[in-house]
BABA-361142 format. One record per residue: residue in three letters; x, y, z of N, C-alpha, C in turn. Coordinates in steps of 0.1 Angstrom, whole numbers, plus 5000, padded with zeros to 4 digits. Layout:
% residues N
ALAXYZXYZXYZ ...
***
This chain:
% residues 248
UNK483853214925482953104922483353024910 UNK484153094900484253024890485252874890 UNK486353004901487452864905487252784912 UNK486552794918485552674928485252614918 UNK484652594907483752534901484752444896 UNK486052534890486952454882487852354892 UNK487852384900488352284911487552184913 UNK485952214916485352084915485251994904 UNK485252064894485852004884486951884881 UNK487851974885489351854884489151794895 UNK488751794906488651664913487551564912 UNK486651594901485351494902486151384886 UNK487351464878488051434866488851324877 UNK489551354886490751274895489551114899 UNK488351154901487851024910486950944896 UNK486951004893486950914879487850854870 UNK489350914871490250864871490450724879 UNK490150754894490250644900489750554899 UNK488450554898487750404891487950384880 UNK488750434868489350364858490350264863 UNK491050324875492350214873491850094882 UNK490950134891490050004902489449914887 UNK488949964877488249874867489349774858 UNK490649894859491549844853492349714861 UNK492249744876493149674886494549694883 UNK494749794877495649904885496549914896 UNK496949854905497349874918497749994922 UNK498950034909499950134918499450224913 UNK498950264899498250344897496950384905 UNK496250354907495250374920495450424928 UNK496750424936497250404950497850594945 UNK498350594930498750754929497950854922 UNK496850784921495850834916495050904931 UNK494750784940494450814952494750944961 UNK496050964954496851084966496451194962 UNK496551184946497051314938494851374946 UNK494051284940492651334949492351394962 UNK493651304971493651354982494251504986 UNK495451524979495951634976494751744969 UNK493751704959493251854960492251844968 UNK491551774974490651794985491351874997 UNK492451845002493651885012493552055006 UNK493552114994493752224988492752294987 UNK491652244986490152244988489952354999 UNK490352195012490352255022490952365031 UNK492152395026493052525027492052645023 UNK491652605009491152785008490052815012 UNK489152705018488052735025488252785039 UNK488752745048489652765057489952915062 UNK490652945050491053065046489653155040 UNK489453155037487953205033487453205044 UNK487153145049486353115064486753225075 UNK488053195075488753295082488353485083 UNK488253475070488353595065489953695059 UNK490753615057492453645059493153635049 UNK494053735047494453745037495653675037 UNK495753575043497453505045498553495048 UNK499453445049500853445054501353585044 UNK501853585036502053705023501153785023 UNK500253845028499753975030498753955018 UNK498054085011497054135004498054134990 UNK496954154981497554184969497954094957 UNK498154084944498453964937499653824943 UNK500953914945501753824946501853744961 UNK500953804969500653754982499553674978 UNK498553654970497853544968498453444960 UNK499153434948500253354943500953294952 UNK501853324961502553244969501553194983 UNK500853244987499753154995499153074986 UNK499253064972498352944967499652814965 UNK500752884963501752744962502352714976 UNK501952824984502252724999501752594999 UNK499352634998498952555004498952444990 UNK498952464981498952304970500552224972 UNK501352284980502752174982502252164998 UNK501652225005501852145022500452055015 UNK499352045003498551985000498851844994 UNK500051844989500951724983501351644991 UNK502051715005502651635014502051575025 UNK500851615025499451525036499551435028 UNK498951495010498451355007499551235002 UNK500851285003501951145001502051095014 UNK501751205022502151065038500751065042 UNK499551065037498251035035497951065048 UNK498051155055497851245070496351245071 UNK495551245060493851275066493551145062 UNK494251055058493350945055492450905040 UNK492251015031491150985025491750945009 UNK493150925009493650855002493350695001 UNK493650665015493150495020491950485016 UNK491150585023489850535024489650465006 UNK489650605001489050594987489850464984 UNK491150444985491450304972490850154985 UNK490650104992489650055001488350034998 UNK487350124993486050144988486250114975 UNK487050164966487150154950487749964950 UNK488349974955489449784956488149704962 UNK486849714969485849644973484549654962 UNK484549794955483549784944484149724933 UNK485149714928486149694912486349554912 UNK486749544924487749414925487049314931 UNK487249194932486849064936486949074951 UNK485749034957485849034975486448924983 UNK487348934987488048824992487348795009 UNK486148845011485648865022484848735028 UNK484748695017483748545022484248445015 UNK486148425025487148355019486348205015 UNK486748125005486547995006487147925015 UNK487347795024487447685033488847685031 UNK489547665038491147635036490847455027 UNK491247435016491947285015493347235011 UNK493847375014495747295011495947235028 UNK496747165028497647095040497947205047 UNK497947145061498647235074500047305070 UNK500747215062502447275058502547245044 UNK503647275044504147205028505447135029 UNK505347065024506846975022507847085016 UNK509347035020510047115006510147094995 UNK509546954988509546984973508947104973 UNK507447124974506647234973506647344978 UNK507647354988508347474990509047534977 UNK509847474977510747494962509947564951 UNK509247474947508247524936507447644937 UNK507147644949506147744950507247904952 UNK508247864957509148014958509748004945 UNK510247914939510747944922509648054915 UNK508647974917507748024906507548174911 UNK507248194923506848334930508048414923 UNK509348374925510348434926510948514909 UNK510048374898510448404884509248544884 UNK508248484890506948574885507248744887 UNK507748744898507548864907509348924902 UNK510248854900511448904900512248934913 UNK511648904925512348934940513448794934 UNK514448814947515148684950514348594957 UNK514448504954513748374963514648344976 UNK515448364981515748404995514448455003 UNK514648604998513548675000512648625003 UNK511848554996510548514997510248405004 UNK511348305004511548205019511348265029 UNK512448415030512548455043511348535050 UNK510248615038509448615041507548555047 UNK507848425039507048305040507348275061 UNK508348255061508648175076508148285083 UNK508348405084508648525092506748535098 UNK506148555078504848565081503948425089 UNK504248275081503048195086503848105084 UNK505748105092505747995093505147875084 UNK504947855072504747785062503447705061 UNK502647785069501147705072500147825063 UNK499547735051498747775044497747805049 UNK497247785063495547755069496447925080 UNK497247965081497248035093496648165087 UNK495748225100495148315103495248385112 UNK495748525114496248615124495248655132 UNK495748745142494148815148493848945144 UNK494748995137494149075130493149035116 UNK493448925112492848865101493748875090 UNK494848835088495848825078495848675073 UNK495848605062495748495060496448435049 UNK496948275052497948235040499248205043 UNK499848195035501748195037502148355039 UNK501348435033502248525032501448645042 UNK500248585044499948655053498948795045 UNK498248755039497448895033496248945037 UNK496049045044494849105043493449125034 UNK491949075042491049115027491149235019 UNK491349335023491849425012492549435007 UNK493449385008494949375001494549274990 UNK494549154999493949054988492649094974 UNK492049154984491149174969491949314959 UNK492249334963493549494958494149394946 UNK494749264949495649224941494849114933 UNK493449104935492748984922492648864929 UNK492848824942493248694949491348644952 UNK491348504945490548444946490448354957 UNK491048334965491448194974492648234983 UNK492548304993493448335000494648185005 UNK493548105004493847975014494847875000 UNK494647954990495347874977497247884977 UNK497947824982499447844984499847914979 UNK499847874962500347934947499848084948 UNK498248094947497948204945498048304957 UNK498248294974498648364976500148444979 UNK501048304975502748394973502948464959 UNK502148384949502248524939501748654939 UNK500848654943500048764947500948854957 UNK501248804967501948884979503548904978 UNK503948844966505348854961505148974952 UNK503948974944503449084940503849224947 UNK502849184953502649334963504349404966 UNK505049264971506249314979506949404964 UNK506649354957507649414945507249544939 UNK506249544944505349664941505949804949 UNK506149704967506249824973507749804976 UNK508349774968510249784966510649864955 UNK509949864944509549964932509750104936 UNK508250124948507650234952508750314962 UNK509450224969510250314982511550254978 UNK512250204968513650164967514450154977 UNK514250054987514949994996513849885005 UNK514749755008514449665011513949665025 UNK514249755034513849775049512449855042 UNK512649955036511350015038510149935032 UNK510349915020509549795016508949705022 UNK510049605033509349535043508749555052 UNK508549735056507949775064506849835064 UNK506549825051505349845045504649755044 UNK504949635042504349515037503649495055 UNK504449525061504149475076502749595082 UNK503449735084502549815085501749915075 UNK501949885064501049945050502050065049 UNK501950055035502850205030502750345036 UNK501350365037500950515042501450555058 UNK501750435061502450435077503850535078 UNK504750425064506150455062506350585058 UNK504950665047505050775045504550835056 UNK503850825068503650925073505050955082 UNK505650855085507150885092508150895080 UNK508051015080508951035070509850965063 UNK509350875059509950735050510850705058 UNK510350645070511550565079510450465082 UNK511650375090510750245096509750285102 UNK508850285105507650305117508250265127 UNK507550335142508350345156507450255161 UNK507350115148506549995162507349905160 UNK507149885174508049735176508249625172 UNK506649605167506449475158507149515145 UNK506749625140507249615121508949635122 UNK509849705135511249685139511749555140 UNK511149475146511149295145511549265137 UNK510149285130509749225120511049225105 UNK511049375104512049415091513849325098 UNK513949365113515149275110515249155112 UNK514249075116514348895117514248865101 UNK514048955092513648905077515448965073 UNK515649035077517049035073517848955078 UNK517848975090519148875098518748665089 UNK517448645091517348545076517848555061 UNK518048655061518748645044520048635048 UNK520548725059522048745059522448555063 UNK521648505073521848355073522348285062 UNK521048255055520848235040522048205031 UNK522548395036523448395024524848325028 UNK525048335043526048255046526348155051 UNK524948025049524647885043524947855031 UNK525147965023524947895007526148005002 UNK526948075009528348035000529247944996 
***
């Protein structure tokens, strides 16, 4: 009873954690704050399970057979919650990113232009590019790939902007104005750099950005087996590799 109590304990410490970094806006922090919660809920759920059962576990009765059934299930408890297998990772930073953060849900009116000229191309990827530190290649090649250079475009999933951001995402990142050029390629140049940081490599990165990180982790940090985000990750390469051999 007692360790129950002390486990409810550190997980009620973890989700309070979490709305510090939602208050903070936090991103990545949140996002690992998120897991580590979901991981002891996941551990939670093991020894209840087990208890339920009535069973003394893989390792039999006795001290060291409880010892090594408890670091079974808190490491298969880590690896749900990095490839976020039950979900309640998402959930929680979704609910915290809609209480903490600004709702991007009742977007304002599009008023930038249908396209942008290339002066304004220019500018708007310099600046993304100083802000965020990606190559501005990159961020061309990601701009076309997503919205084709139309600030007003809107997917059917509901992705919006140049860069194509989701309301969650968007409000995840502070974005007042999805429909604002500036503020959504910094923002979403953001993100990308966020999740190049997170998975150190450029395929995986963009295939998060396309089908959300927790996807990439649940396939064992590979591309995801959809056709769209396979597309997708190589039409954005085979564009840089262009790119790069236009401008030698």
């Amino acid at each position: 009873m007692a360790e129950r109590l002390s486990e409810l304990a550190l997980a009620n410490a973890y989700f309070d954690r979490l709305r510090q970094k939602a208050q903070n806006q936090d991103v990545r922090q949140l996002r690992e704050a998120a897991e580590s919660f979901e991981a002891i809920f996941a551990n939670l759920l093991f020894k209840s399970l087990r208890e339920a059962m009535a069973g003394s576990g893989l390792f039999g009765d006795g001290l060291r057979g409880e010892i090594y059934q408890s670091m079974l299930e808190e490491k298969l408890s880590e690896v749900l919650a990095r490839r976020r297998q039950l979900g309640i990772a998402d959930l929680i930073e979704r609910q915290l990113s809609r209480q903490f953060l600004p709702s991007t849900e009742l977007t304002p009116k599009p008023v930038s232009p249908a396209t942008l000229d290339p002066q304004q191309r220019q500018k708007l990827v310099e600046r993304a590019a100083q802000a965020s530190q990606l190559p501005a290649p990159l961020i061309y090649a990601v701009i076309e790939q997503e919205s084709a250079w139309n600030p007003r475009a809107v997917s059917s999933k509901g992705a919006k902007g140049l860069m194509q951001l989701m309301d969650a995402t968007a409000s995840m990142l502070n974005v007042q104005n999805v429909f604002d050029p500036m503020e959504n390629v910094l923002a979403g140049s953001r993100y990308l750099k966020q999740l190049l940081d997170e998975f150190g490599s450029l395929e995986l990165a963009l295939a998060a950005y396309n089908a959300g990180p927790g996807a990439v982790r649940r396939y064992g940090m590979t591309i995801p087996p959809y056709p769209e985000t396979q597309n997708y990750v190589k039409r954005i390469l085979q564009r840089l590799k262009d790119y790069n051999l236009n401008n030698r």
